[in-house]
C-alpha positions in Angstrom: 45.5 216.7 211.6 46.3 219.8 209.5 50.0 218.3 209.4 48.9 215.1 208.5 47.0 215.8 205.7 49.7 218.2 204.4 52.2 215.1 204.3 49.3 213.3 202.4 48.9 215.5 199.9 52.9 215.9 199.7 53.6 211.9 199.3 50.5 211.7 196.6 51.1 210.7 193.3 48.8 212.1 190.3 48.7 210.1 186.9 50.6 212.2 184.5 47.4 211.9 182.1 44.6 212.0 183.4 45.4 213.5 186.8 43.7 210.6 188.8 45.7 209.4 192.1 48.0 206.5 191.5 48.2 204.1 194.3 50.2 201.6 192.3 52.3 203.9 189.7 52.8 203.0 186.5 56.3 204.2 185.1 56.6 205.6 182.1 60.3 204.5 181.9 63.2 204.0 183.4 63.7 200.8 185.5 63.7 201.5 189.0 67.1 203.4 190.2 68.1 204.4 186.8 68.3 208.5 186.0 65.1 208.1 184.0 63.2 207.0 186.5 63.7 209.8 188.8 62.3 212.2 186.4 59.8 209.3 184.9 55.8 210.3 184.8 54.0 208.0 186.2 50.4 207.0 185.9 47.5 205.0 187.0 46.9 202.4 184.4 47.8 200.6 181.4 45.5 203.0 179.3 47.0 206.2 180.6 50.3 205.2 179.9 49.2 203.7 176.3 47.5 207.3 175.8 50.3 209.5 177.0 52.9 207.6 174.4 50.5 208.5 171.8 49.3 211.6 172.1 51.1 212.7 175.2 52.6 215.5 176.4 55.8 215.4 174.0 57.9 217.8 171.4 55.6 218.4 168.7 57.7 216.2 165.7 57.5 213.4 168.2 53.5 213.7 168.7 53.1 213.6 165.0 55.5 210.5 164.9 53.3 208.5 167.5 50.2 209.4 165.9 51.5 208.4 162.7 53.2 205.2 163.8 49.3 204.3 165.4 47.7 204.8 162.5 50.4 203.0 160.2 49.8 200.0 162.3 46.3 199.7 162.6 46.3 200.6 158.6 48.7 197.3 158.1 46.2 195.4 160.3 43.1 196.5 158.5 44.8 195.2 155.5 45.5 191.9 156.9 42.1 191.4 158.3 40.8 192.2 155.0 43.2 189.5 153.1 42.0 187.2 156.1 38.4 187.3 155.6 39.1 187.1 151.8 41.1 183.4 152.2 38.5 182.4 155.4 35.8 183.0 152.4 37.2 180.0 150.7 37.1 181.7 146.9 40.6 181.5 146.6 42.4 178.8 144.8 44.7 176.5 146.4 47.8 177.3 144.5 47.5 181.4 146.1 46.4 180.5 149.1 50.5 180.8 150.2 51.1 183.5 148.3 48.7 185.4 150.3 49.8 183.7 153.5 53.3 185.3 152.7 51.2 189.0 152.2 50.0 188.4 154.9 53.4 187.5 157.1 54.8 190.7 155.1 52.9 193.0 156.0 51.9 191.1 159.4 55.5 191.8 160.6 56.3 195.6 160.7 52.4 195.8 161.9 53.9 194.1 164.9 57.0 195.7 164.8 54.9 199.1 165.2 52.3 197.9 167.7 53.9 195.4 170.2 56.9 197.1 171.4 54.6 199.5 174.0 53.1 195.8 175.2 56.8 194.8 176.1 58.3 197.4 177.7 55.1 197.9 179.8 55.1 193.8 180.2 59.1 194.5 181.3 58.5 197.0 183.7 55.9 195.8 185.2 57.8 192.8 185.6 60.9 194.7 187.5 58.5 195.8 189.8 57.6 192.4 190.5 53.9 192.1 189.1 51.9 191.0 186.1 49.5 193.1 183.6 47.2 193.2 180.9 50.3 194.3 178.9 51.8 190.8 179.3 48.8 189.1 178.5 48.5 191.4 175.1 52.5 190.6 173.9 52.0 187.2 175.1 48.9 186.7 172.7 49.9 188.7 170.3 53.3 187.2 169.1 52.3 183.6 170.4 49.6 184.0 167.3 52.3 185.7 164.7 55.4 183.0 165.5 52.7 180.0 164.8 50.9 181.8 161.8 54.9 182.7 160.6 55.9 178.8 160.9 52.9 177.6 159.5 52.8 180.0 156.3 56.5 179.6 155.4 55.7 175.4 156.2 52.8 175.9 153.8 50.5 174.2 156.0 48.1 174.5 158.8 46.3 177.9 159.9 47.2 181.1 159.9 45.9 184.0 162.8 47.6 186.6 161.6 44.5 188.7 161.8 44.4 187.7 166.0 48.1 189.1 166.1 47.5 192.5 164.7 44.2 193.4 165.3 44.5 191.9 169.0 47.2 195.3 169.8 44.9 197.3 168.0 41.7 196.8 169.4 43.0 196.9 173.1 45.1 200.5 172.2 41.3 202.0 171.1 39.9 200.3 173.9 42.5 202.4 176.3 42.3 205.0 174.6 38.2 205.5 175.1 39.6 204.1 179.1 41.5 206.7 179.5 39.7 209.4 178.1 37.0 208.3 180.6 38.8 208.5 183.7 40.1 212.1 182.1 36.7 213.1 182.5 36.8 212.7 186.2 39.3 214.4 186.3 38.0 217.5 184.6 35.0 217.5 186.2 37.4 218.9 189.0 39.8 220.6 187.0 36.8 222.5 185.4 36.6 224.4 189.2 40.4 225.2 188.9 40.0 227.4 185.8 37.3 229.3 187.5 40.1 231.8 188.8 40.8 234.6 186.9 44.2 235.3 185.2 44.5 238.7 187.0 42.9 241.5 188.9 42.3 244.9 189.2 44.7 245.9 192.8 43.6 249.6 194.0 46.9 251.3 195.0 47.0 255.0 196.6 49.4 255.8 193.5 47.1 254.0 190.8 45.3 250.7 190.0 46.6 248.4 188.0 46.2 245.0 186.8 48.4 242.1 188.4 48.7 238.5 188.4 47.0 236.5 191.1 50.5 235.7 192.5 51.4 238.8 193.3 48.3 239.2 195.4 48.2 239.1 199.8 45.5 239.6 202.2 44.5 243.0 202.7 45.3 244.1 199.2 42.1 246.0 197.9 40.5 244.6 194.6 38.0 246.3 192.4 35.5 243.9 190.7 34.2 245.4 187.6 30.4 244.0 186.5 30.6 240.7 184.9 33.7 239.6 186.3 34.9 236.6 188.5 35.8 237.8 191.8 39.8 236.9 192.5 40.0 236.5 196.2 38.8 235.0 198.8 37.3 238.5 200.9 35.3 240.9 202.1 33.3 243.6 200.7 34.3 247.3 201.9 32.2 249.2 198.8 29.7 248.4 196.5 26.2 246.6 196.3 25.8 243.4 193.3 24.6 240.0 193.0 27.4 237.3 193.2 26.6 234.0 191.1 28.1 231.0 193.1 26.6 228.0 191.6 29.9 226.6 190.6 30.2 225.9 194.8 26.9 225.8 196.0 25.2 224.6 193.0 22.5 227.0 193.3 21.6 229.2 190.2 20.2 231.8 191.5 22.5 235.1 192.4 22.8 236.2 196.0 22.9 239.9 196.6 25.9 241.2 198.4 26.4 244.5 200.4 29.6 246.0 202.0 30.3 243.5 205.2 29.4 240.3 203.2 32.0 237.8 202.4 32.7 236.7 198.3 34.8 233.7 197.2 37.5 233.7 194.6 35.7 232.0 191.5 32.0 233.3 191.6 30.8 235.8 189.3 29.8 239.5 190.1 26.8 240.4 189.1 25.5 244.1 187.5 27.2 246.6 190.4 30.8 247.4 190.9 33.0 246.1 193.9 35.4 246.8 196.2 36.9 243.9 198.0 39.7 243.7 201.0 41.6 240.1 200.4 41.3 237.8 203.0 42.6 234.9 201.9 45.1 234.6 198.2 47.1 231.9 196.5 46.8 228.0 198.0 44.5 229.7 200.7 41.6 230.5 198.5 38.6 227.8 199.3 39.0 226.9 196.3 41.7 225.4 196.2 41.3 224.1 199.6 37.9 222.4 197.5 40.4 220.8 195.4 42.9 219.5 198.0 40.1 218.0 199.7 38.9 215.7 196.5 42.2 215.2 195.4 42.5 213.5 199.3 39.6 211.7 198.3 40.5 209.9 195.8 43.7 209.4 197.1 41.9 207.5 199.8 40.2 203.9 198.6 37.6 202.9 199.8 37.0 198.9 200.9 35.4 198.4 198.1 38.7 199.9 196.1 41.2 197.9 198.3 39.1 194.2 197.6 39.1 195.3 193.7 42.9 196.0 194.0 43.4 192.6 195.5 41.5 190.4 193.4 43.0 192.0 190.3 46.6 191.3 192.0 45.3 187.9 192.1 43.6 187.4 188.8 46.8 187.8 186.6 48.1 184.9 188.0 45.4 183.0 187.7 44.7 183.9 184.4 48.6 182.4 183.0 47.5 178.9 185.3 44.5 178.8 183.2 46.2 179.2 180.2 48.7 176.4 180.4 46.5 174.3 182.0 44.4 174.8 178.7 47.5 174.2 176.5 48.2 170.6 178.5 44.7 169.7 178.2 44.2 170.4 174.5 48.2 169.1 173.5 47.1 165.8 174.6 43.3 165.4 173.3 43.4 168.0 170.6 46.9 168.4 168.9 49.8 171.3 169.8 47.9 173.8 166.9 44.6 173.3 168.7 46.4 173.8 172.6 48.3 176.9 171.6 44.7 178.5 170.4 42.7 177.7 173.4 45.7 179.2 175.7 46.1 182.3 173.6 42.4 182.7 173.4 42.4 182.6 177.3 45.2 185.0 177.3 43.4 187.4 175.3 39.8 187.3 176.5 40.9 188.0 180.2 39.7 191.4 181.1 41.5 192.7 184.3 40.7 195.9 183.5 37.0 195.3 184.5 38.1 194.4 188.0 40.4 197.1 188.0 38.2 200.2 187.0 35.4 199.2 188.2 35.4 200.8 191.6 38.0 203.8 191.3 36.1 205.0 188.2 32.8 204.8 189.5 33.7 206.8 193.2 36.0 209.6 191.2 33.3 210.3 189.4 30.7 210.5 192.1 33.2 212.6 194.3 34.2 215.1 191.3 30.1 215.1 190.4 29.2 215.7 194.0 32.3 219.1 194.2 30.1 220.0 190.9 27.6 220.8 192.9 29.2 222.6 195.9 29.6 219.3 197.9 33.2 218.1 199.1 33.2 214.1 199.9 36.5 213.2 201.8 36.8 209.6 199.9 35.2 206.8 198.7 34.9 205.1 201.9 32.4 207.8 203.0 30.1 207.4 199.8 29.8 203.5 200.7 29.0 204.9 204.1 26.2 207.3 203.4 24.9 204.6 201.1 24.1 202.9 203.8 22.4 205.8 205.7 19.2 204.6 207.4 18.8 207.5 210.2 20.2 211.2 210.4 20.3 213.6 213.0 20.1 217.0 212.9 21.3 220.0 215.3 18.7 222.4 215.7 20.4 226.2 215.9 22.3 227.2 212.6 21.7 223.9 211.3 17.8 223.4 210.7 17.3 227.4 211.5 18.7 229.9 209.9 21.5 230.6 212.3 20.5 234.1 213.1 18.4 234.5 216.4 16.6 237.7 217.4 16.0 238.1 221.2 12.4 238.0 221.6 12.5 239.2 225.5 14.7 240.5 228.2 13.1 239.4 231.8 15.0 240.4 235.1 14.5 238.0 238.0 16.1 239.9 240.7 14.5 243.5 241.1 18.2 244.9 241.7 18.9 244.0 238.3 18.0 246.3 235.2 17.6 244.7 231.6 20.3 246.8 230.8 22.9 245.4 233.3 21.2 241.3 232.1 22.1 241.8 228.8 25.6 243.4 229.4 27.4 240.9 231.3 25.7 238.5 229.1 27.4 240.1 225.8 30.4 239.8 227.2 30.5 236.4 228.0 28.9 235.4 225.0 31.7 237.8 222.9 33.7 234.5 223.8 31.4 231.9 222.3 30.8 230.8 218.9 27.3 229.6 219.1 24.5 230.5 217.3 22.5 232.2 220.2 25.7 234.4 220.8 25.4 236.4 217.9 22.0 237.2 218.8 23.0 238.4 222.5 25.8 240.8 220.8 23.8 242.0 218.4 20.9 243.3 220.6 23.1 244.8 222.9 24.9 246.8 220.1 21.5 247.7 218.8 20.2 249.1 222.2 22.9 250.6 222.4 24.2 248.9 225.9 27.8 248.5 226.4 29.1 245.3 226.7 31.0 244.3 229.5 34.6 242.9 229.5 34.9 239.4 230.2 38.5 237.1 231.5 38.4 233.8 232.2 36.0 232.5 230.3 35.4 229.0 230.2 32.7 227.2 227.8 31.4 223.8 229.6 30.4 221.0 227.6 27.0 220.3 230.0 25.5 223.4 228.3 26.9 226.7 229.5 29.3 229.3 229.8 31.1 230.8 232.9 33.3 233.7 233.3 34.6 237.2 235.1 32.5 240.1 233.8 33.3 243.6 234.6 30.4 245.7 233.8 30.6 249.5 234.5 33.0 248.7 237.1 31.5 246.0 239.5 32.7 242.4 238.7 30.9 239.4 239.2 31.4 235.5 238.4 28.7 235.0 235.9 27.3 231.7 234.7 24.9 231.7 231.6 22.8 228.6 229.9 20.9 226.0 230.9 18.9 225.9 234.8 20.6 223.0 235.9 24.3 224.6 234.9 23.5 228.2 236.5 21.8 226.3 239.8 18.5 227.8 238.9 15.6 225.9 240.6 14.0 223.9 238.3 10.5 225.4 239.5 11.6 229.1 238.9 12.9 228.1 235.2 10.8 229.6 232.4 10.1 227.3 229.3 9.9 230.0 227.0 7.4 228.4 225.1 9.0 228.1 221.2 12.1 229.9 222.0 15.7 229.2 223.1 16.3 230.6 226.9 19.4 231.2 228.4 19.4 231.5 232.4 21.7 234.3 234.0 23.3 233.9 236.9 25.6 235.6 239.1 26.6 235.5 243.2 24.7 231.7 243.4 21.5 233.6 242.5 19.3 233.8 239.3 19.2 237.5 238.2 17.3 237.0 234.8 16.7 234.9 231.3 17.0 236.3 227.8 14.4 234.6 225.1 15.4 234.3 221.5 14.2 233.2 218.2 15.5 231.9 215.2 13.5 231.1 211.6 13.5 227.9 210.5 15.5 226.9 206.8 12.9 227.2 204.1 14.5 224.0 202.7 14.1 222.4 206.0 10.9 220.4 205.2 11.9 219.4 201.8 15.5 217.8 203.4 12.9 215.5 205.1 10.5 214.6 202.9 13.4 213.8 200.4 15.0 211.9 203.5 11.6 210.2 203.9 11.3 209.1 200.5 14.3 207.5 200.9 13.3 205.2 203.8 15.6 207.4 206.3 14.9 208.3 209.9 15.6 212.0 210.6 16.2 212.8 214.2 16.2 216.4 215.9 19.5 216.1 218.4 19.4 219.9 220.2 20.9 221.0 223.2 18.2 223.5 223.6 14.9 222.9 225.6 12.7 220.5 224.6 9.4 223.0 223.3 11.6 225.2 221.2 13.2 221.9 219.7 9.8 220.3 219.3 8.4 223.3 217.6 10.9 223.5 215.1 10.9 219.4 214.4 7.0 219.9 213.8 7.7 222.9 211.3 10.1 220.8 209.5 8.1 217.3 209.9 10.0 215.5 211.7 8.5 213.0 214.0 11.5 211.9 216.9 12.9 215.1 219.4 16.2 214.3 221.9 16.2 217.3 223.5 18.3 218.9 225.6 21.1 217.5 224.9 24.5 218.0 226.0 27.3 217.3 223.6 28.1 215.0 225.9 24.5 213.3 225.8 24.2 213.7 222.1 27.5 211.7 221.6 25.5 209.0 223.6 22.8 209.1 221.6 24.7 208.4 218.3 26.5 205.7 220.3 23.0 204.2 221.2 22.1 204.3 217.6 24.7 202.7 216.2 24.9 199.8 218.5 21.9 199.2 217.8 22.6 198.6 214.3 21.3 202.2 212.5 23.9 203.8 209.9 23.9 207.2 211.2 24.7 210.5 209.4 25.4 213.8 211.9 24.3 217.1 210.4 25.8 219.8 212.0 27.4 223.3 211.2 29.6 224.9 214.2 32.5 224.1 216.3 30.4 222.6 219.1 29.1 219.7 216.5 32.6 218.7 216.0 32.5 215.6 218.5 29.3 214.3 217.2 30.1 214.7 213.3 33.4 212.9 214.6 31.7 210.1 216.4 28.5 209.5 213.5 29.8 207.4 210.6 28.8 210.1 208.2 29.8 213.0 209.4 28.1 216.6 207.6 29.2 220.2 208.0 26.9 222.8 206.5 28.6 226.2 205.3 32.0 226.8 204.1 33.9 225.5 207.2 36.7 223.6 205.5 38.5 224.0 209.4 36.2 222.2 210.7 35.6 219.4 207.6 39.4 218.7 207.9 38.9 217.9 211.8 35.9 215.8 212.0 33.4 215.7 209.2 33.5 213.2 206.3 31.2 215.8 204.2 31.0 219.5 203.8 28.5 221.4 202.0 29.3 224.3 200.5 25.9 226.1 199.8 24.6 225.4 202.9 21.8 224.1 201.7 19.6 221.1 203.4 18.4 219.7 200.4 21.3 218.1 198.8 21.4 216.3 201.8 19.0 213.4 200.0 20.4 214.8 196.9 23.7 213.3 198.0 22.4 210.2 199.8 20.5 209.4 196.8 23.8 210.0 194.6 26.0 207.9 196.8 23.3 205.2 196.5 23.3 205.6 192.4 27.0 204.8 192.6 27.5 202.0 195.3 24.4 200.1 193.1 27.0 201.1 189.8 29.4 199.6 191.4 27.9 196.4 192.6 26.9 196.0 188.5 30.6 196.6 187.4 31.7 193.8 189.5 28.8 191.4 188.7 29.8 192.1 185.1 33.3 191.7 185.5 33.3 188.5 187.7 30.2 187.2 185.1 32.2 188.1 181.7 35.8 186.8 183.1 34.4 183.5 184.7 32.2 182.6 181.3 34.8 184.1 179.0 37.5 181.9 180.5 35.7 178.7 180.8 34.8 179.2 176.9 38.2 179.8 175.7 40.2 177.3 178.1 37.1 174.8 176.0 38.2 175.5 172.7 35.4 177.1 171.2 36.1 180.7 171.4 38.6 182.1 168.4 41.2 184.2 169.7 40.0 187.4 167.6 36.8 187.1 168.8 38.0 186.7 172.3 40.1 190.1 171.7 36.8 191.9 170.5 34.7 190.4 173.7 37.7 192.0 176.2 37.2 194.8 174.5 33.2 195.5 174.4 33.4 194.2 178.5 36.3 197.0 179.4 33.5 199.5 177.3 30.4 198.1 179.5 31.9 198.8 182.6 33.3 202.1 181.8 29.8 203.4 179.9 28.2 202.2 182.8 30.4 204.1 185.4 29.8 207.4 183.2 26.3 207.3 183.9 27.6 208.5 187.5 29.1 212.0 185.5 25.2 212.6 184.1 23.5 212.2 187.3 21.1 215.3 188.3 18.9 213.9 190.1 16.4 215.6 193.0 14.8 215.0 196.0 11.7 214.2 194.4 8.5 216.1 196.2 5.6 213.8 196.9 2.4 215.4 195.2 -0.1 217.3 197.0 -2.1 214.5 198.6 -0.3 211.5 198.4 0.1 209.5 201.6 3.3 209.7 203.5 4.8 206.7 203.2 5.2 205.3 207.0 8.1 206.4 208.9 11.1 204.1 210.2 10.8 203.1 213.9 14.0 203.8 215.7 15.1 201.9 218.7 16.5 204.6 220.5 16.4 205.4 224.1 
């Protein structure tokens, strides 16, 4: 999988302005095979392409020259809109009305000359590569308007539109330029977390410390973080006490403190105390950038609604040129050649594929670089139109709704032969093996009674709730099988409930010798995941492998009203299968290893905590802080931009379908149908913006407000 995404990430294309992916690259130049094109930029759009020629990344004299030859042209096409206006005023007298038509094809001409030749060359590679653009469409209109404005000045009689074939170049150059600036600020949104890094650090060296360059940095290097600073590795702290500012990935304000043994991320910002931190993970292994290779996957994967956009605008283009000449047959034959040639460029110029084009990739970049903002990674667009749809969530229970960090509560011996002492050994060693929640627990209350801890071979964990193994405990060894009754071949009868607390059964020589209680505390932002959940019409669901009064009490701590309990992973897989068949859009919240299969098999899958490892395997989400509540937060964001999305293609489908049918009918001028293509590329793009400005909350119902009645799930 790892592999897989490597060779992604390797085949990707980024646009060479704004950083975007490219699924269909734009070349800067070069036709295909030639030496330029090996070393070509490429980019995503017309806009970016337009930008980068202007104010690019060039030499310095040449910069100046494109910036200069931009505003030359639109300063000769200001002029000849102003001499327009001035002759469609009717206050000048016959006899100058040609000499101003001939101004007008003066300074028409090197307008053109200046402003055009990007339209071609775009228009002529895009046609080498065997499609059509908006560039076509622009050189079409624009010198189809200047060679019968030309013919008809120097003739000294008909109309002139010399006005439509300067101003139409200009007008779509500022409109790409605001396009492209846009979709640059998706982009920074996520380059804003790559300049979190510091440009060096402070390496402690038996000889002396000294400052280095991040480069030069590998794990286990030591690195003193002075007060104020942002840490430089990912690590772990070996001196020093401070409080570590990570909102940048968890979105959270609020400092943590940190204490030798505690992990710190490259990026965050130390607090008032001196540190010392051991390197653990440098260079492309920091999270990071593994943060950043994740969204930059994301958007390299469209989602449906991307890949219908993509084919409607391949087909639009098309369309758009039949339209046109089926407008310039019509109008030849009832209207006159002058009156057939303005109706088809008119259609030429008011088509707006952009809106098509833009109006889904824009909108999801956004929402995935405003979601890694806040310390959430979203694997792709397809995954916000699935959480969208969201109507029921399940939950683990241990390190997912709890804290993660169970005490043992009780130690009870079943077998009089059989000391606590002896229980909780061979049970530490077999749980040394395990990553589960509870296993922590076990270890640490041996270590803190001081009890040694067996040594355990063979271990196997089985996926109906237990763990097996050899355990060698102060030299007798015994097959030892730990978790639930019916996996140890406890009877039933003999089982203890435990009342609120997770039990594991221990068992040895096919006999019961003894059950370890523990506790864990529930997430103090639980009950608001929930109640946002809740506000949002969405069933949550407690899925826990654990018995069923420990998993009840927590789901009536954190509100929650529906308990499948225990639950193998096996069984819980079943339950999201049930769900799903029966038509609900389920989400999987889980934070270990052993949630892998069922954030796999949900259609939103969610991993709490920084486990990027496990993210990459199975879960379509991962969130970074940890935290329950952005949960809704995120639901509620990936709603915001699916319903954005929806409006952009109303609007473009609306505009394009009345916008054609008036100019193919005559009655929309050609300048005007510039300025409408323009103000409908703007609507969709200010409206896709709104996405970068969300900050929305789970909202909390006030004290004393009903609940609002919870959804019925038809689940066995």
């Amino acid at each position: 999988m790892e592999a897989a995404a490597s060779n992604r990430r390797a085949e990707r294309s980024s646009c060479s302005h704004c950083g975007l992916p490219v699924a269909a690259p734009f070349p800067a130049a070069g036709p295909a095979g030639s030496p330029d094109a090996a070393n070509a930029e490429i980019f995503c759009c017309h806009a970016c392409r337009m930008v980068a020629a202007i104010i690019g990344r060039h030499e310095r004299g040449e910069h100046r020259w494109n910036l200069l030859r931009l505003g030359l042209g639109a300063l000769l096409a200001m002029n000849v809109m102003m001499i327009s206006l001035l002759l469609y005023s009717g206050s000048v007298d016959p006899p100058s009305v040609r000499i101003f038509r001939l101004v007008l094809l003066a300074l028409s001409a090197p307008a053109l000359l200046i402003l055009v030749p990007p339209f071609l060359a775009g228009a002529l590679r895009e046609f080498a590569a065997g499609r059509t653009g908006l560039d076509l469409l622009i050189a079409l209109g624009s010198l189809s308007a200047f060679s019968l404005s030309a013919v008809n000045a120097l003739r000294g009689s008909g109309e002139v539109y010399f006005d439509t074939a300067t101003m139409l170049p200009v007008l779509v150059t500022v409109g790409k330029i605001i396009e492209a600036s846009a979709k640059s600020r998706a982009a920074g949104l996520l380059h804003a977390l790559e300049t979190l890094l510091p440009q060096t650090a402070l390496l402690v060296a038996p000889e002396a410390s000294r400052e280095v360059r991040l480069e030069s940095l590998t794990p286990g290097d030591l690195i003193r973080v002075r007060p104020g600073e942002r840490v430089a590795v990912d690590g772990t702290i070996v001196e020093g006490e401070s409080s570590i500012e990570e909102a940048a990935f968890t979105g959270e304000f609020l400092p943590r403190s940190r204490r030798p043994g505690d992990g710190v991320i490259a990026g965050t910002v130390n607090g008032a105390g001196a540190l010392l931190v051991r390197a653990e993970r440098t260079g492309r292994q920091l999270l990071l950038h593994g943060i950043v290779e994740m969204v930059q996957d994301a958007w390299a994967n469209p989602s449906r609604g991307e890949r219908i956009a993509q084919q409607a605008a391949s087909i639009f283009l098309p369309a758009v040129l039949i339209v046109a000449v089926d407008a310039a047959v019509y109008w030849s034959m009832f209207g006159g050649s002058e009156k057939a040639l303005l109706s088809a460029l008119s259609v030429l110029v008011v088509a707006c594929p952009c809106t098509i084009g833009i109006a889904t990739p824009l909108a999801t970049s956004l929402a995935i670089a405003r979601a890694a903002r806040s310390g959430i990674v979203v694997r792709g667009g397809s995954v916000m139109e699935g959480m969208a749809r969201t109507d029921t969530v399940f939950f683990d229970k241990t390190g997912t709704l709890t804290q993660g960090l169970p005490t043992v509560q009780a130690i009870r011996p079943a077998d009089p032969d059989v000391g606590e002492a002896e229980l909780l050994g061979r049970l530490a060693a077999l749980e040394s093996a395990s990553g589960h929640p509870l296993a922590r627990g076990v270890l640490e209350k041996a270590r803190q009674d001081g009890v040694p801890i067996g040594e355990a071979h063979d271990v196997e964990v089985s996926s109906s709730g237990g763990i097996s193994g050899t355990v060698t405990w102060r030299g007798a060894t015994k097959r030892v099988s730990a978790g639930t009754p019916s996996f140890v071949g406890a009877d039933v009868a003999t089982a203890e409930t435990g009342g609120s607390c997770s039990v594991i059964e221990v068992a040895w020589d096919g006999k019961l010798r003894g059950r370890v209680l523990l506790s864990d505390t529930v997430r103090p932002d639980a009950p608001r995941c929930t109640e946002g959940l809740l506000k949002l019409g969405i069933a949550s669901v407690l899925l826990s492998g654990d018995r069923f009064p420990a998993a009840a009490a927590v789901a009536r701590r954190v509100g929650m009203d529906r308990v499948e309990a225990p639950r193998t992973p096996g069984q819980k897989l079943q339950a999201i299968a049930q769900a799903r068949a029966a038509g609900r859009k389920v989400a999987m919240v889980g934070d270990g290893v052993n949630d892998a299969p069922a954030l796999a098999a949900a259609d939103t899958g969610m991993a709490l905590g920084s486990g990027m490892e496990l993210a990459r395997q199975a879960g379509n989400v991962v969130i970074l802080s940890g935290s329950l509540a952005s949960i809704p937060w995120l639901i509620e964001l990936a709603r915001r931009t699916c319903g954005i999305i929806r409006g952009n293609f109303a609007w473009s489908f609306a505009y394009n379908a009345v916008a054609l049918a008036a100019a193919a009918a005559g009655v929309l001028h050609p300048l005007l149908a510039a300025l409408s293509m323009v103000v409908s590329s703007l609507t969709v793009l200010g409206n896709s913006l709104r996405i970068a400005a969300f900050a929305g909350e789970p909202v909390e119902r006030p004290s004393g407000t009903p609940s609002p009645p919870r959804p019925s799930l038809p689940l066995g």
